[in-house]
C-alpha positions in Angstrom: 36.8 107.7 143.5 38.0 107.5 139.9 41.8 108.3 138.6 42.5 111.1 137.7 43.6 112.2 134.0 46.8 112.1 133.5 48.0 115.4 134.6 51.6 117.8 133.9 54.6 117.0 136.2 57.6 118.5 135.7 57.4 118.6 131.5 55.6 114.9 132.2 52.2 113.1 131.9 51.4 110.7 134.4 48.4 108.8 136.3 48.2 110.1 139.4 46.8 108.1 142.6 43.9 109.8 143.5 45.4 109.3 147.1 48.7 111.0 147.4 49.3 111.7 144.0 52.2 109.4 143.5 52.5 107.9 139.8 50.2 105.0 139.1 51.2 102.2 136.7 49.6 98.6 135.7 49.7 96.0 138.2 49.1 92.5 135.5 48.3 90.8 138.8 45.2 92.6 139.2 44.9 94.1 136.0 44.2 97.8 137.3 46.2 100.8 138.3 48.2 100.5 141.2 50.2 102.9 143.6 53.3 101.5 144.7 53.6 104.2 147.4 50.4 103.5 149.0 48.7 100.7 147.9 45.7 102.0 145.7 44.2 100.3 143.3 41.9 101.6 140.4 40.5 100.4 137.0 42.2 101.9 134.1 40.3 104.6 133.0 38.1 103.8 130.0 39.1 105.1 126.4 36.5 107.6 125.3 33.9 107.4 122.1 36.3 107.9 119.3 38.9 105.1 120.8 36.5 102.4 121.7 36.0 100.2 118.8 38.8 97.7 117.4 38.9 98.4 114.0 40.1 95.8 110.6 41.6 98.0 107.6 41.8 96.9 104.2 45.5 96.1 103.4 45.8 97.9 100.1 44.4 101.2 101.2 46.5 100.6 104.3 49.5 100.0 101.9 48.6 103.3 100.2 48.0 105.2 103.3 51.5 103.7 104.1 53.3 105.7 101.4 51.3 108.9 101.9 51.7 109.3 105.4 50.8 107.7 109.1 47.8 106.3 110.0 45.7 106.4 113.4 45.7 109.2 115.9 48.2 111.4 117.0 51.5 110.3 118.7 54.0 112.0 120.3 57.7 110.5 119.7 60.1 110.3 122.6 64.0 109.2 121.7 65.9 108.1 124.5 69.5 110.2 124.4 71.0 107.4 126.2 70.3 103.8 124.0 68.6 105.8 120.9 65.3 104.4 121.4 62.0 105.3 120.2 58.8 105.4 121.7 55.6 106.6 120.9 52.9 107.7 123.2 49.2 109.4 123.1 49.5 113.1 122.5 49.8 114.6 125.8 51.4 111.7 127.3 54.8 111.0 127.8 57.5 109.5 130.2 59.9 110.4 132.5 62.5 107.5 131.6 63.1 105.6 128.7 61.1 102.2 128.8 65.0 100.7 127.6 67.1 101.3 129.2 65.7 103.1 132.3 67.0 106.4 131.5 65.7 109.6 132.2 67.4 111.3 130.0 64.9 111.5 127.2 63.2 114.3 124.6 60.7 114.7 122.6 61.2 113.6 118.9 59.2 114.5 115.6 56.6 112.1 114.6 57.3 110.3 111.6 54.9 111.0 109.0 54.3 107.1 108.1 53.9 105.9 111.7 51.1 103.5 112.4 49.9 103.8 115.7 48.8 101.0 117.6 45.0 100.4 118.2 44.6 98.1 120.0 46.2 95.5 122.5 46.2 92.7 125.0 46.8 93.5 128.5 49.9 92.1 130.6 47.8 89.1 133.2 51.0 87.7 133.7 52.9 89.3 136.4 56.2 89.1 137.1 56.3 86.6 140.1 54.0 84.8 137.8 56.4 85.3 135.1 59.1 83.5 137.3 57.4 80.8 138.5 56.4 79.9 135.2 60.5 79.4 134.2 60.9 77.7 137.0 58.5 74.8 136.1 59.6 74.9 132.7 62.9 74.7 133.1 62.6 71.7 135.8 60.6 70.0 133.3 63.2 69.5 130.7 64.6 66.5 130.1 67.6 65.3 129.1 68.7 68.3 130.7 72.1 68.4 133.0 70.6 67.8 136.5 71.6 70.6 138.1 70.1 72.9 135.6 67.1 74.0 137.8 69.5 75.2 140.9 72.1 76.8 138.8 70.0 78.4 136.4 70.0 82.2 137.3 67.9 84.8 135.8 69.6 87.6 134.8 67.4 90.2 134.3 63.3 89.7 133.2 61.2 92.8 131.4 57.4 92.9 130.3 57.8 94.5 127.2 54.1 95.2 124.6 55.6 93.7 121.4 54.5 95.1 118.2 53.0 92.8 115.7 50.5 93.0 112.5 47.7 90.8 113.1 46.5 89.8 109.2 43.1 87.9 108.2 42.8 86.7 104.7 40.5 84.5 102.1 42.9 82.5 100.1 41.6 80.1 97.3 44.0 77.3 96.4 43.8 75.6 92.8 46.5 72.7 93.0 47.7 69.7 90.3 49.6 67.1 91.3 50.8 62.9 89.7 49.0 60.9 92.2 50.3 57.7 92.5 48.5 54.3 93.3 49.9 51.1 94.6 49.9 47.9 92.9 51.8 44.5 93.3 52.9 42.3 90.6 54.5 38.9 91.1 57.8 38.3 89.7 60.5 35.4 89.4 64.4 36.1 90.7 67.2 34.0 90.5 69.5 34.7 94.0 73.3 34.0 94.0 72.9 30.1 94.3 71.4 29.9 91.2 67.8 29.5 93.1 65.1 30.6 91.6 62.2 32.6 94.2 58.6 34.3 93.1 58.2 37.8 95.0 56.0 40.2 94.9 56.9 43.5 94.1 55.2 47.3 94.6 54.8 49.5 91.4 53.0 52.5 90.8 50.2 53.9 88.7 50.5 57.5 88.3 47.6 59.8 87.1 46.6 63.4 87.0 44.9 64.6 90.0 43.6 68.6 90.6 41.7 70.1 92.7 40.5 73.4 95.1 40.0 75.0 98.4 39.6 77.7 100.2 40.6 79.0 103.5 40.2 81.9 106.2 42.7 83.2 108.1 41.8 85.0 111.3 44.1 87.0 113.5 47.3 85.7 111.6 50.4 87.4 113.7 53.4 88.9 112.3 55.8 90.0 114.5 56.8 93.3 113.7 60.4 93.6 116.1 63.3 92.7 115.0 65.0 92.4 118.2 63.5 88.9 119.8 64.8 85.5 118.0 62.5 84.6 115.3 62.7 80.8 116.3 61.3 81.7 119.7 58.3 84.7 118.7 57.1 81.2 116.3 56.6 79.8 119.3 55.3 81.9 122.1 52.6 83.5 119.7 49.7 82.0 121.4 47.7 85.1 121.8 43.9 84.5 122.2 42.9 87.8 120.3 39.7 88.0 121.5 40.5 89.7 124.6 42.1 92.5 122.9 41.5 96.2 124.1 41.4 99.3 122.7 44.7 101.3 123.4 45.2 102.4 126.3 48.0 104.5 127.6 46.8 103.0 131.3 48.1 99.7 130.1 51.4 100.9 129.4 52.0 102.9 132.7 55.1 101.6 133.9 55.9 99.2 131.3 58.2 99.1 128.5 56.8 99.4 125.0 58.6 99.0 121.2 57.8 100.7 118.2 57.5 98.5 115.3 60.5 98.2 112.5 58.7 95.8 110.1 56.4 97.8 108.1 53.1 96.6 107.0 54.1 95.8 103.4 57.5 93.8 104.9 54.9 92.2 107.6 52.3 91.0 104.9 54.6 89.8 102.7 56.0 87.2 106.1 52.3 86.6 106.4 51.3 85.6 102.8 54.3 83.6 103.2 53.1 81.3 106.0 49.6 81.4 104.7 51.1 80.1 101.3 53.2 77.4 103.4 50.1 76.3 105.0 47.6 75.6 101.7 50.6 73.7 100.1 50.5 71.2 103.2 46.8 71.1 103.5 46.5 71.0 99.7 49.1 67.7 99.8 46.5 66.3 102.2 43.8 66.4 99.7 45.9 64.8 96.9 44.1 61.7 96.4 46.0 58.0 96.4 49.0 56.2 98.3 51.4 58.9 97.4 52.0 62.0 95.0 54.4 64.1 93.0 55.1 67.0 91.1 52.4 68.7 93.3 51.7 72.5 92.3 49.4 75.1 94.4 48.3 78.5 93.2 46.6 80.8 95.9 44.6 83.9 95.2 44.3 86.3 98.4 40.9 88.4 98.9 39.5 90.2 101.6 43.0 90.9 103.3 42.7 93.0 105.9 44.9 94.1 109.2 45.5 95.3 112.5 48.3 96.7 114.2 48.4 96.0 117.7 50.6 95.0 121.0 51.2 91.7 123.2 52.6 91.2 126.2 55.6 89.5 126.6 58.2 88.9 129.2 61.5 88.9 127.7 64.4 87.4 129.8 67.5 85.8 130.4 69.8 83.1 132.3 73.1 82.1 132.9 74.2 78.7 133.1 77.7 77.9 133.6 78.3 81.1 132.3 76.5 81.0 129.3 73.7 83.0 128.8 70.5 81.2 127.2 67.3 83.2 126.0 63.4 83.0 127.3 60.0 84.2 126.2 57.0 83.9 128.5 53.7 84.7 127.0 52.5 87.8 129.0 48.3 86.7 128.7 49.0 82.7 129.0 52.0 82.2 131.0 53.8 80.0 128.0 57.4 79.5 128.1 59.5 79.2 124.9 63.3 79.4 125.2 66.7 77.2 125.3 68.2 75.1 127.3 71.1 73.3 127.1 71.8 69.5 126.7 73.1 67.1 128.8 75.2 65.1 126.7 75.8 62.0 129.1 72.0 61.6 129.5 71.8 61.6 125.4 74.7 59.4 125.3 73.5 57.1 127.4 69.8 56.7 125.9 72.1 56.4 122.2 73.2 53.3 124.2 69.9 52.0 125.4 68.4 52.3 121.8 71.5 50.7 120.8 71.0 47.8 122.9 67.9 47.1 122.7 68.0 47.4 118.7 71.0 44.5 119.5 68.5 42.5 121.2 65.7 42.5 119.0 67.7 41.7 115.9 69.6 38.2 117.4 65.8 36.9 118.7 65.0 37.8 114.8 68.2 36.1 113.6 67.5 33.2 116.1 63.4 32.7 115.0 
């Protein structure tokens, strides 16, 4: 028995258990439909002809397309009247409450002409139990941590939320110049306070031009494309295998919350290029030749830059600690924690004082040999 299409309920699309007809949505534990009413399970429907490939797009016609108009198949816009959220959803889909703020008091909305939709994404595997466990062991493996950081730790409130970002591949080659500099010692006489003289032998260095070339590929480079999760946190939690992505499918989604992007793809590359450029001046450093370098210069050119926009699952949460709230990321396909934690500041004062100490000791044996 296979699901049924989504059908009309009350001015809403749903899945519908084949069963008793009660709303489906994603279990990530399973990785297939589930009815919470009775217990059915069922593999999300696959996407048909037109929405089964995973297509690259060549950034400047998709810059282009950008300006002219959306890109991608029909979406219908919902705003929530609640929060003012926006959501997009396949034509003929939509929700009953807003995937927000849990609202039901949403509407359809006009769909902006320069929306992208997404294409393609990675599934939630990571579960919410899962999820929770995961901060558990993460958080009890801190150290330097207050010790009762584990027990007092509450989470406040955990969502699985598909986060929008702009996945970028790129050729870049690298042309760089640099002064590379190379060690050598020359002996010299010095005459010390007492009127002593000592010979010593003292570093200089010889500096020549140096140049040279590289080139690089980028694959899959991610650009997060919300602007409401910490930046210093997204850095780190972006261990996406994209290989496993999936066409879009509104299955996935079912009962899950879901963002519409606010970094556009011009914004997004220009973050990319960014990192990419980052990256080629410390691998072109690298490749400086010698005992050390200066002046060092890299100019990249960019070719065959194309993108993707798609969505990854991520749990985004919350805890309070002596009532102070501290942020969390868990990587929705890997289980990966990211997030902050507070310090114990006896446990670094006292390892200040062990360093201390044992810096003491070793320079009076030096003193005394």
């Amino acid at each position: 028995m296979s699901v049924e299409e989504p059908k009309e309920v009350a001015g809403t699309h749903a899945y519908r258990c084949p069963n008793c007809s009660a709303e489906m949505t994603y279990d990530a534990a399973t990785q297939k439909l589930r009815c919470d009413h009775c217990g059915t399970t069922q593999d999300v429907p696959a996407p048909g002809p037109e929405g089964s490939h995973i297509q690259a797009y060549d950034l400047m016609a998709g810059l282009r397309q950008e300006q002219l108009g959306g890109m991608g198949r029909p979406a219908l816009a919902v705003r929530c009247k609640e929060c003012g959220a926006t959501v997009q959803f396949e034509q003929n889909v939509t929700t009953t409450q807003c995937p927000f703020c849990g609202s039901s008091y949403v509407a359809p909305q006009e769909v902006s002409a320069k929306a992208i939709r997404p294409e393609s994404l990675v599934p939630f595997r990571v579960d919410r139990a899962a999820a929770g466990k995961r901060f558990s062991d993460w958080i009890g493996g801190l150290w330097f941590r207050p010790s009762d950081l584990k027990a007092r730790a509450k989470v406040q409130n955990i969502d699985g939320v598909y986060v929008p970002f702009w996945a970028y591949n790129a050729h870049v080659h690298s042309r760089w110049t640099a002064q590379a500099g190379y060690y050598y010692y020359v002996t010299v006489t010095r005459r010390d306070s007492q009127g002593k003289t000592h010979t010593v032998r003292e570093r200089r260095i010889r500096w020549v031009p140096a140049w040279g070339q590289r080139d690089d590929d980028y694959r899959d480079l991610l650009v997060c494309a919300s602007k409401g999760l910490p930046p210093e946190l997204v850095l780190k939690v972006q261990n996406f295998d994209c290989n496993q992505l999936v066409p879009y499918n509104p299955g996935y989604l079912s009962g899950w919350r879901a963002e519409e992007y606010v970094v556009n793809l011009q914004d997004g590359w220009g973050q990319g290029a960014q990192r990419i450029a980052d990256e080629q001046y410390r691998r072109c450093d690298r490749d400086v030749p010698g005992d050390t370098h200066r002046a060092l210069s890299v100019n990249n050119t960019f070719s065959n830059v194309t993108w993707r926009h798609i969505l990854l699952p991520i749990w985004i949460a919350a805890y309070r600690y002596k009532d102070k709230v501290y942020r969390f990321l868990v990587n929705g396909q890997t289980g990966e924690v990211v997030g902050k934690a507070p310090w114990s500041w006896i446990k670094l004062t006292i390892l200040f004082l062990v360093i201390a100490v044992v810096i003491g000791v070793v320079a009076y044996f030096v003193q005394r040999g």
